[in-house]
N, CA and C atoms as a LAMMPS dump frame, in Angstrom:
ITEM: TIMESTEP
0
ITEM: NUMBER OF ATOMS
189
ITEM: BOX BOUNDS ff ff ff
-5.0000000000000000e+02 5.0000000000000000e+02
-5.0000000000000000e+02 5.0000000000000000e+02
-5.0000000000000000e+02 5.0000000000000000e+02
ITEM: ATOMS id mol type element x y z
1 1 1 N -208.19 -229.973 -6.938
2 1 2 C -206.93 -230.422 -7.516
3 1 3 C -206.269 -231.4 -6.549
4 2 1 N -205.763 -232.451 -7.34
5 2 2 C -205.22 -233.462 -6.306
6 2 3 C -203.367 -233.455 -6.166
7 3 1 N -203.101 -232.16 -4.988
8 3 2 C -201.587 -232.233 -5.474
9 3 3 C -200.636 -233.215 -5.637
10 4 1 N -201.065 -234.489 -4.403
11 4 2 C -200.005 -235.635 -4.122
12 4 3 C -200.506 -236.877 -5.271
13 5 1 N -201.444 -236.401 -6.442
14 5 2 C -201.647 -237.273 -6.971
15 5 3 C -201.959 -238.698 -6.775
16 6 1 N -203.106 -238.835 -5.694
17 6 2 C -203.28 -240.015 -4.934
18 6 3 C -204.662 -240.711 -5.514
19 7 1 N -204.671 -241.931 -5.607
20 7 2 C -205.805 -242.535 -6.207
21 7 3 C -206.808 -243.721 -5.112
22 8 1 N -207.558 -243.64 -5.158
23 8 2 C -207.826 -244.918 -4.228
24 8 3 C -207.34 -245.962 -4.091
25 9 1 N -206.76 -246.593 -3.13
26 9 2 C -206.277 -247.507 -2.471
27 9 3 C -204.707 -247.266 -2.54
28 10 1 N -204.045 -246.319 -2.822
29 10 2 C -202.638 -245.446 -2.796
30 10 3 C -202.414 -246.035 -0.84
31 11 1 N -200.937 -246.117 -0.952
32 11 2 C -200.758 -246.305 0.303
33 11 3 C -200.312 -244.786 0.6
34 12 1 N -199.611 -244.181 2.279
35 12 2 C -199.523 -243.103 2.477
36 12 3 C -198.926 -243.36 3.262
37 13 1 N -197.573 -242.743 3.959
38 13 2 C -197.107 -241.973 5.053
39 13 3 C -196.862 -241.345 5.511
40 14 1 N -197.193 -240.783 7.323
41 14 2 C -196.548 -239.669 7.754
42 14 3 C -195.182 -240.036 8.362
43 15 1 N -194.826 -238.462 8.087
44 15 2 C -193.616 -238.679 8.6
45 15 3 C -193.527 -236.948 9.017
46 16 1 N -192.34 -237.041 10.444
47 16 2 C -192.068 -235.475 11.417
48 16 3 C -191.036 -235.099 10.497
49 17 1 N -190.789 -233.804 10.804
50 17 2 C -189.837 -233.218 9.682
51 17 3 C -189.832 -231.495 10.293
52 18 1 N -188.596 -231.53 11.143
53 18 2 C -188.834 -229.783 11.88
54 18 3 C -190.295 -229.668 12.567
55 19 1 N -190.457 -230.584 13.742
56 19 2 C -191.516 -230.221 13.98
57 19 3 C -193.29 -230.003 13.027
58 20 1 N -192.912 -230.518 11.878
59 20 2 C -194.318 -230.982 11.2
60 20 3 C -194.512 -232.241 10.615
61 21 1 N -195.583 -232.54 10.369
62 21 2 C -196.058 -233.518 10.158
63 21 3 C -196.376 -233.988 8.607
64 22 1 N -195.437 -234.783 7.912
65 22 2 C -195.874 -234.904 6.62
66 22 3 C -196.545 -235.72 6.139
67 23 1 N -197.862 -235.667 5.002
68 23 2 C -198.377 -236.524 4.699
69 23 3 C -197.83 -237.354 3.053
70 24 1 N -196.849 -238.39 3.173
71 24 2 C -196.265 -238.54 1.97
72 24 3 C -196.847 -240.025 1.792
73 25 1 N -196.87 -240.335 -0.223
74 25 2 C -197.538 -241.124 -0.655
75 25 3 C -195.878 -242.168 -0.637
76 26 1 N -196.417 -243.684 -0.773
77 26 2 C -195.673 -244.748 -0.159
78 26 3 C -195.464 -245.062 -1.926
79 27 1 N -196.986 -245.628 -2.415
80 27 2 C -196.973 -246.164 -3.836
81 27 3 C -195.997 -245.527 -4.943
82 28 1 N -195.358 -246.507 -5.59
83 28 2 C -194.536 -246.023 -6.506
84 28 3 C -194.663 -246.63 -7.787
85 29 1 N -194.946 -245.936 -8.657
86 29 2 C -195.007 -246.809 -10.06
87 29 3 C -193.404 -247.244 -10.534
88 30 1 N -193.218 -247.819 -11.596
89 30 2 C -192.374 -248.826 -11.794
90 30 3 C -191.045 -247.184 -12.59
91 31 1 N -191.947 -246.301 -13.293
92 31 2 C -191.605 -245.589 -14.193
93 31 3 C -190.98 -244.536 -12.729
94 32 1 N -191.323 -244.536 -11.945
95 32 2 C -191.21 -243.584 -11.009
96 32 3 C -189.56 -243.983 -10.349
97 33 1 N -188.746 -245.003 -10.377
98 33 2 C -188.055 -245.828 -9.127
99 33 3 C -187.092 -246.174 -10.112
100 34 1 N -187.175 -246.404 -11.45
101 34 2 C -186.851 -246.937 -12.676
102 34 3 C -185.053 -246.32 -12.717
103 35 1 N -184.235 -246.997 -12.752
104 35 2 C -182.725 -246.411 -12.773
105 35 3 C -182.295 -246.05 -11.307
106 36 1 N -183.26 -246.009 -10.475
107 36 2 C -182.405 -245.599 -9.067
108 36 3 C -181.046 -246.5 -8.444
109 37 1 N -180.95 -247.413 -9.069
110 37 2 C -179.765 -248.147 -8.642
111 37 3 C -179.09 -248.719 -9.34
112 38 1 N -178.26 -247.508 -10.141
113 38 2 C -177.554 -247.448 -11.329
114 38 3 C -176.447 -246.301 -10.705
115 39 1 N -175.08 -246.822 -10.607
116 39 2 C -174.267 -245.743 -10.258
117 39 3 C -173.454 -245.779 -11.56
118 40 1 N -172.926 -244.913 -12.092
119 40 2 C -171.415 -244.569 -12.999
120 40 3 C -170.496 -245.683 -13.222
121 41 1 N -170.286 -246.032 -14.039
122 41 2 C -169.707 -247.098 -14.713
123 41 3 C -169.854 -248.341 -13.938
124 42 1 N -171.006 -248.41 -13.428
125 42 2 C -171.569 -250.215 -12.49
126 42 3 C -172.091 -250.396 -14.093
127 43 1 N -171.426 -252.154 -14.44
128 43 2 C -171.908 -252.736 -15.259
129 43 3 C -173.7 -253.209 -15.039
130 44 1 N -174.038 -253.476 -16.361
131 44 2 C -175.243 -253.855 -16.125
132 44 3 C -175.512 -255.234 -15.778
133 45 1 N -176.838 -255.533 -15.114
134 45 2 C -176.271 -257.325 -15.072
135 45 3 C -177.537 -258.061 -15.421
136 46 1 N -177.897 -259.392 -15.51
137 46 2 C -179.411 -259.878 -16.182
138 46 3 C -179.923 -260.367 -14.722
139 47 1 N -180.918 -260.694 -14.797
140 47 2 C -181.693 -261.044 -13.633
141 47 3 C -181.192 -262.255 -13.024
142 48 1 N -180.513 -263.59 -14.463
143 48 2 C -179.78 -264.443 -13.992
144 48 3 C -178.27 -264.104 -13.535
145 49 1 N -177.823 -263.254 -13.608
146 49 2 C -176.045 -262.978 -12.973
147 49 3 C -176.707 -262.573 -11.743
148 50 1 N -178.002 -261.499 -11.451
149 50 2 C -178.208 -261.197 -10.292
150 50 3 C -178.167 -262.92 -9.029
151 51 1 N -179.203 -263.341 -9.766
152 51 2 C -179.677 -264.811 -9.094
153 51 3 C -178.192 -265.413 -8.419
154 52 1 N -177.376 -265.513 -9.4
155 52 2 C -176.277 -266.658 -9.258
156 52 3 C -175.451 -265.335 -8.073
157 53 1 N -175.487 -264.502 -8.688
158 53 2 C -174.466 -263.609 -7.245
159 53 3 C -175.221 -263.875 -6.015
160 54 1 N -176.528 -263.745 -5.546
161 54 2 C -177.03 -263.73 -4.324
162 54 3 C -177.21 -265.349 -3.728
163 55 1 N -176.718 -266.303 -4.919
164 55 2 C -177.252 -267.936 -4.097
165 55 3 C -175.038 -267.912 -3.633
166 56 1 N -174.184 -267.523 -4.54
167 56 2 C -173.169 -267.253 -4.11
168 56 3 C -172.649 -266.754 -3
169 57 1 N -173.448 -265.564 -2.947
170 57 2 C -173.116 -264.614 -1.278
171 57 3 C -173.953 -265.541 -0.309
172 58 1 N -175.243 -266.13 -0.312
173 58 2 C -175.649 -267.271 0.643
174 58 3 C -175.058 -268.607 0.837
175 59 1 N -174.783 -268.898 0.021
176 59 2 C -173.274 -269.773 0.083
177 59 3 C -172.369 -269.177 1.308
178 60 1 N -171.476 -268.607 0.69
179 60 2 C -170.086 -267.581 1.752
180 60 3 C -170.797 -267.36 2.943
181 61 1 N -172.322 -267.244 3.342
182 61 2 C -172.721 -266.896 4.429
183 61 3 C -172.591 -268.561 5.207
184 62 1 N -173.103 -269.159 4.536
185 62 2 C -173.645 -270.654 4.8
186 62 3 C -172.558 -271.227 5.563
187 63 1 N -170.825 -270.639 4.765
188 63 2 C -169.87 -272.096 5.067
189 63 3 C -169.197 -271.376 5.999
């Protein structure tokens, strides 16, 4: 049985934790990660509002 559900060419990391050593998988499917950065009433935004906010904030960095 494959508990960590790992497939060939899966990436992997360890990591210490109380003195042990964990062996945790890195790869993440899309379905897996999907909503993690979604808080409570944060509007939603399109990939273009994303675009134009981050050439904006490089701007403000720029001047």
């Amino acid at each position: 049985m494959n508990k960590l559900n790992l497939k060939t060419g899966d990436k992997i990391d360890f990591m210490m934790k109380d003195g042990e050593v964990l062996l945790v998988p890195v790869s993440k499917q899309v379905s897996d990660v999907f909503g993690i950065l979604s808080r409570d009433g944060q509007k939603a935004v399109t990939v273009e509002e994303m675009n134009e906010g981050i050439k904006e904030r490089v701007k403000n960095l720029n001047s």
